[in-house]
C-alpha positions in Angstrom: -20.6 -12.5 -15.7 -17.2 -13.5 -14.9 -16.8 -14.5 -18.7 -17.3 -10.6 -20.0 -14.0 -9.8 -17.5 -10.4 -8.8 -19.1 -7.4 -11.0 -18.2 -6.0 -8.3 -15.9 -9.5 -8.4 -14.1 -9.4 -12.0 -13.8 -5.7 -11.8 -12.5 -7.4 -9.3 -9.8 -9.8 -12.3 -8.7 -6.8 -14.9 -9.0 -4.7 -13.5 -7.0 -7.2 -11.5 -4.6 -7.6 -15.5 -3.7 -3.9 -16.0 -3.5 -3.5 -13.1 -1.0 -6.5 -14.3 1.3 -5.0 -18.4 1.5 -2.0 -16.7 2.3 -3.0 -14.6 4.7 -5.6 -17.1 6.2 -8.5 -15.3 6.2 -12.2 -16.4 6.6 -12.9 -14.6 3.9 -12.2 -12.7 0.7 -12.7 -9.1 1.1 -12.5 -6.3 -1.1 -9.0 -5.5 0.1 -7.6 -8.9 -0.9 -8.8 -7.9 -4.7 -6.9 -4.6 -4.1 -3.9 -5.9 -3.1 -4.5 -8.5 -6.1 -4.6 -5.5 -8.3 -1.4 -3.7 -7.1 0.4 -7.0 -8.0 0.2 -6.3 -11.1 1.8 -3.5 -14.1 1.3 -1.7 -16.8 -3.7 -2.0 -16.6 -5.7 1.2 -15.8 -6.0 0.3 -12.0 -2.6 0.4 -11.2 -1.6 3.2 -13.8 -4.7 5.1 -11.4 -2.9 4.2 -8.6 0.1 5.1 -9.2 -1.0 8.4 -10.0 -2.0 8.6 -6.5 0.9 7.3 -5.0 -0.1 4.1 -4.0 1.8 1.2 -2.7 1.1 -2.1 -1.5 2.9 -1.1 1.3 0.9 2.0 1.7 -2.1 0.2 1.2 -1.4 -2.9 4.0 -0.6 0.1 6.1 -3.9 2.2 5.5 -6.4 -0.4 5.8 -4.5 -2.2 8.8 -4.7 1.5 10.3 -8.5 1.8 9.7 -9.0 -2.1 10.6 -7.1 -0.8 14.0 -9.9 2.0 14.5 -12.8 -0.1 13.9 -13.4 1.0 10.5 -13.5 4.4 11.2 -12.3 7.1 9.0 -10.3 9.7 9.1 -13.1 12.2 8.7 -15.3 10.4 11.6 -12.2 10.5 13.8 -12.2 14.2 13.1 -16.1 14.7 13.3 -15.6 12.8 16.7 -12.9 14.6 18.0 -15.0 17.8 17.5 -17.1 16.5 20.0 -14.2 16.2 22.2 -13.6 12.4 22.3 -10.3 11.0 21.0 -10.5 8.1 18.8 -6.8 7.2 19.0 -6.9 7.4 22.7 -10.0 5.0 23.0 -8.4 2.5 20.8 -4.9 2.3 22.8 -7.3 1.9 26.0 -9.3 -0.8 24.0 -6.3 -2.2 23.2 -4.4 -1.9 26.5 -6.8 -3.9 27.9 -8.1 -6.6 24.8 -4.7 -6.5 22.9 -3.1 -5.2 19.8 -5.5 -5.3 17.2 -9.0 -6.3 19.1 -10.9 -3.7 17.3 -9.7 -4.5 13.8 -12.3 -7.4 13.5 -10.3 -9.5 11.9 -10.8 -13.3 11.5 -8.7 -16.4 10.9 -10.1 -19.4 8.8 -9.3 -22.6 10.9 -6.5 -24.9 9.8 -7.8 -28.0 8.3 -6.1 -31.1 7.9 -6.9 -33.0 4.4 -7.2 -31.1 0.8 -7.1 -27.6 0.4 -10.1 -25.4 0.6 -10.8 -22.4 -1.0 -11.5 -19.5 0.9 -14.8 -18.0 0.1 -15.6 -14.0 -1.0 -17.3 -11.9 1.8 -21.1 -10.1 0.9 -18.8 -6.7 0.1 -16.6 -8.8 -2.2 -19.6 -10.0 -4.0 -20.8 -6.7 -3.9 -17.9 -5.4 -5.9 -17.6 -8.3 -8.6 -21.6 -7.0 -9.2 -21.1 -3.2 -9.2 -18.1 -3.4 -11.6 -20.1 -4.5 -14.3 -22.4 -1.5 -13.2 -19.5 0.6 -13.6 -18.2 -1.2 -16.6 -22.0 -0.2 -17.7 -22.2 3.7 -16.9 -18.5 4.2 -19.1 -19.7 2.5 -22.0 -17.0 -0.4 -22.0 -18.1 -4.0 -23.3 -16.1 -5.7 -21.2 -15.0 -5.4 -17.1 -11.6 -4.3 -16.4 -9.5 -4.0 -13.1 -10.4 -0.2 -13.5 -14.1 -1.4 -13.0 -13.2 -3.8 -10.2 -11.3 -0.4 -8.6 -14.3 1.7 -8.9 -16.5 -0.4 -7.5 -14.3 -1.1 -4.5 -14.5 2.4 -3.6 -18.6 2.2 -4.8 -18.9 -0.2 -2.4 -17.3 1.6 0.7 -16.2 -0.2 3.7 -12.8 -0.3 5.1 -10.8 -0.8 1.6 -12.4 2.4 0.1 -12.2 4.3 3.4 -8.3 3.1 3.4 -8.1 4.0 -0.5 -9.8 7.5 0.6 -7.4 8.1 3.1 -4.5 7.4 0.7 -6.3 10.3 -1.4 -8.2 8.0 -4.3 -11.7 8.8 -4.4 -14.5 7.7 -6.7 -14.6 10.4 -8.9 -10.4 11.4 -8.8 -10.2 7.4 -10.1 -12.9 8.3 -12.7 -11.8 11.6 -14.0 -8.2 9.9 -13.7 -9.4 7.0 -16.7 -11.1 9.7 -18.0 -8.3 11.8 -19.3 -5.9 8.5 -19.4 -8.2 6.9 -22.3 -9.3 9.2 -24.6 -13.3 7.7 -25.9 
């Protein structure tokens, strides 16, 4: 599969890996191959986000905030709070007594001494490599771009989309988005 993807998808993967060694993590998630994406200028993925006004900054920053809730979204935050509990106010008290961060989940590959290792990609980052050909599929395109590797990241779900969603990029605004971008 990976032969049918564009260079600026396989930049994605590249430096999706880059961004995980560097940041030590067990493994490569979806949000690594987002971060990967808005590395780079000038494809359809970051022309979409850039339409919506996303940064890298803004994207560390969304998906560390959602990490920090446990994954939950905005909209369950608010669903919750209907019911009268306070999401923010149970992770502070979480965190008061567990530290900063103890429900983002997060985990830290283990140093190694000797050669390098590569980091390997989580069940959701597989999942995405497989649904962008699905999405690359459903538009007609014969080969898989970092527009397909976007769409499937919010596909997908999880806490890269819900962090996309809460940044405003849905499914369908990144679809009607390439849509209108690339005439058929």
């Amino acid at each position: 599969m990976f032969e049918q993807f564009t260079k600026a998808a396989r930049v994605v993967v590249r430096d999706g890996v880059h961004i995980a060694e560097q940041d030590e993590a067990a493994l490569i998630e979806p949000e690594h191959l987002l971060l990967g994406m808005l590395k780079q200028d000038g494809t359809p993925a970051t022309a979409a986000l850039a339409h919506h006004a996303v940064t890298t900054s803004a994207a560390r920053d969304a998906i560390a905030a959602t990490r920090r809730r446990g994954g939950l979204t905005d909209a369950d935050s608010a669903a919750l709070s209907e019911f009268g509990i306070d999401v923010d106010a149970i992770v502070a008290a979480v965190e008061q007594t567990h530290g900063e961060g103890a429900l983002a989940g997060t985990v830290k590959r283990r140093r190694t001494v000797g050669p390098r290792w590569r980091v390997a990609f989580s069940s959701d980052s597989k999942r995405v490599l497989q649904y962008s050909l699905r999405e690359a599929v459903e538009r007609g395109d014969r080969s898989i771009g970092d527009e397909h590797v976007l769409l499937a990241i919010l596909r997908v779900g999880g806490v890269t989309a819900n962090a996309l969603e809460s940044l405003g990029v849905t499914h369908q605004s990144v679809r009607a988005y390439l849509g209108s971008a690339s005439p058929r």
